[in-house]
Each structure stands twice: as structure tokens, then as C-alpha cells.
N, C-alpha and C positions, 0 to 999 in steps of 0.2 A: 666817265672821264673821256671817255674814247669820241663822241659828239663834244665835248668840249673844247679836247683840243684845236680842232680845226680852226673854233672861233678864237681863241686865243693867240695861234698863229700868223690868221689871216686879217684879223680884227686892226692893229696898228697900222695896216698899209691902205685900208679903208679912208681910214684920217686925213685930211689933208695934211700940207705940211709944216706947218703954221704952227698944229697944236699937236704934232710928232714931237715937234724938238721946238720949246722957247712957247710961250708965254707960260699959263699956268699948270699945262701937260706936260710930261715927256713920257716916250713908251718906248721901251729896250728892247731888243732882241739880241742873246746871245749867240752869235753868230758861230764862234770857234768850238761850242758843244756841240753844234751840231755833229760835229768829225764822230763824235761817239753814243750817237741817237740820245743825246740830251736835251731834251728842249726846254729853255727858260727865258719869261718875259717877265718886265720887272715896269709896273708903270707906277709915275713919279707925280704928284701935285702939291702946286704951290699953296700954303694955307696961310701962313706970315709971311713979313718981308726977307727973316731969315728961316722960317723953317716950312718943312716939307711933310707930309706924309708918301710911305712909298710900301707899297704890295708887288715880291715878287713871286711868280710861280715857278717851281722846276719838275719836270715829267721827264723820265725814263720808263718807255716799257718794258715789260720782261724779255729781256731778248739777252745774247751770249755778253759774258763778262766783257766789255773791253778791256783789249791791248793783252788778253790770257793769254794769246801765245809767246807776251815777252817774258813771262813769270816761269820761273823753274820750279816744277814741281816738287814739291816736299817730301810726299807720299805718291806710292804707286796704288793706294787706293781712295783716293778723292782725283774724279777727272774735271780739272777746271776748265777744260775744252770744251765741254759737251755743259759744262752750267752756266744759269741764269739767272740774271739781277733785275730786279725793279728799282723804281721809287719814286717819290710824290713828295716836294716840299714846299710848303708857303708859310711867307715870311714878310708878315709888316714888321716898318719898323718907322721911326721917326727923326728925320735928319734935322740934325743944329749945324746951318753955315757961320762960316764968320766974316764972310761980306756982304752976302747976299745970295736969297733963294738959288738952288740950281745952278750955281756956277761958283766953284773954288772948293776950299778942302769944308769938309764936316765930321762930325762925329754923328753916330747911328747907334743910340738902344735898340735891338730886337727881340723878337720870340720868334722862333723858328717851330714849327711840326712836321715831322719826317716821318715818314711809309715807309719800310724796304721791303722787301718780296725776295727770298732766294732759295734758286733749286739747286740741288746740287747732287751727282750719280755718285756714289760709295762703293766701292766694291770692298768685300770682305771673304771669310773663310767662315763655312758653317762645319763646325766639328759636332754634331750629332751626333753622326756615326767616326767615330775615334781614328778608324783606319782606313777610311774612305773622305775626308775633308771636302768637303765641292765647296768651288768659289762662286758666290751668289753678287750680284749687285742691288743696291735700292737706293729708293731715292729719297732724299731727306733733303725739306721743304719746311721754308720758315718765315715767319713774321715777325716784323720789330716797329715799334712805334715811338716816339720818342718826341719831348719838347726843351727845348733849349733856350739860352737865353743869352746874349752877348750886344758887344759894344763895337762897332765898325766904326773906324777911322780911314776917311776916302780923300779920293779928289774927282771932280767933274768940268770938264772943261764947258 
């Protein structure tokens, strides 16, 4: 993944402009995830005069939880400061307009496939020995995979 991103991010501005935005292309880039190392491109073609197919990709690499420091801790043994999230998701899906290709509202069937990746430090009490307790930490590491399925209702100007 890590050689692919590059092409995925660098890939759209390759393009001229023509086939960025307006005839039977368009290719996104979520601008506003970037604030929280989310990268997602989502490109769009016209196949009918009202409908579209559209593949988006989303990449986060395993790096610190965003915005953990606005979350109040629960527990004084899970440090959400020191843990780390991934994830991977892509998602075709198939747009119905109702005037016309790529421009006005639509509805969207998708199937979604989601990666997550999460580390996370625990600290706990090992009572072995009864009257001497030592506080250990470890680290608990996890995978989740997941397919989904839903209906977006948009607009595109």
C-alpha cells in the first residue's frame, strides 16, 4: 500500500483539466481529512446519461489516535495518548441522478470493505505474588475486517 499511495495521491493532478472535473471523469480529493492523516480519493465515471459508477479509496496509516487528547479518559489503565489506529477502506458504488450524470442530487447502493489496525498500551496489576502486586503494561493489538452495505443519498454540484 505504502508504493501505492503516492500514485493515488499524485495520480488526479497528472490529469488534465478537462477530465479532473466534467466530461466522463471526475477525481476527488478529500482535502479536509487530510487535518487527520486521512487520505481519500474517490474517482467517478459517467456510464449512462443518468448513472455513474464511482470507486473511492480511504488510507490511514497507523499513527496516534486523532483529536486523543480531547477525550477524557475512562480508565487510568488504557493510555489513549500513546495508541494507534489504522485503516483501509474501498468502496464502489453505483450512482442513480435525476437529471443528469454528475451534477444534482442522486441516490448511491454501496459495498464498503474496512481494515482497521489498533494498538493500544494497558497497564494493569499482576498479583502473582499476593503481597507484593507490580504494575506491568502490555500491549494489546488488533484486527477487524468488515463489509458493509448501504444507500447514499447526495448532491454534486
Amino acid at each position: 500500500m505504502k508504493k501505492l499511495f503516492p500514485l493515488l495521491v499524485f495520480f488526479p493532478f497528472a490529469l488534465n483539466a478537462q477530465s479532473l472535473i466534467g466530461g466522463k471523469n471526475i477525481v476527488k480529493l478529500n482535502v479536509s481529512s487530510l487535518v487527520v492523516k486521512n487520505y481519500n480519493v474517490t474517482f467517478e465515471r459517467k456510464i449512462l446519461p443518468h448513472i455513474t459508477l464511482s470507486l473511492g479509496v480511504r488510507y490511514m496509516p497507523l499513527t496516534g489516535m486523532p483529536l486523543a487528547n480531547l477525550l477524557e479518559p475512562t480508565s487510568q489503565s488504557v493510555d489513549l495518548g500513546n495508541s494507534k489506529v489504522g485503516s483501509l477502506a474501498i468502496t464502489p458504488e453505483i450512482r442513480f441522478y435525476l437529471w443528469g450524470a454528475m451534477k444534482g442530487f442522486y441516490t448511491a447502493p454501496y459495498l464498503r470493505y474496512s481494515h482497521f489496525n489498533l494498538q493500544l498500551p494497558v497497564r494493569y496489576k499482576d498479583y502473582s505474588n499476593p503481597s507484593m502486586p507490580v504494575q506491568e503494561e502490555a500491549g494489546f493489538s488488533g484486527l477487524a475486517s468488515s463489509y458493509s452495505i448501504g444507500n447514499m443519498i447526495g448532491y454534486q454540484r
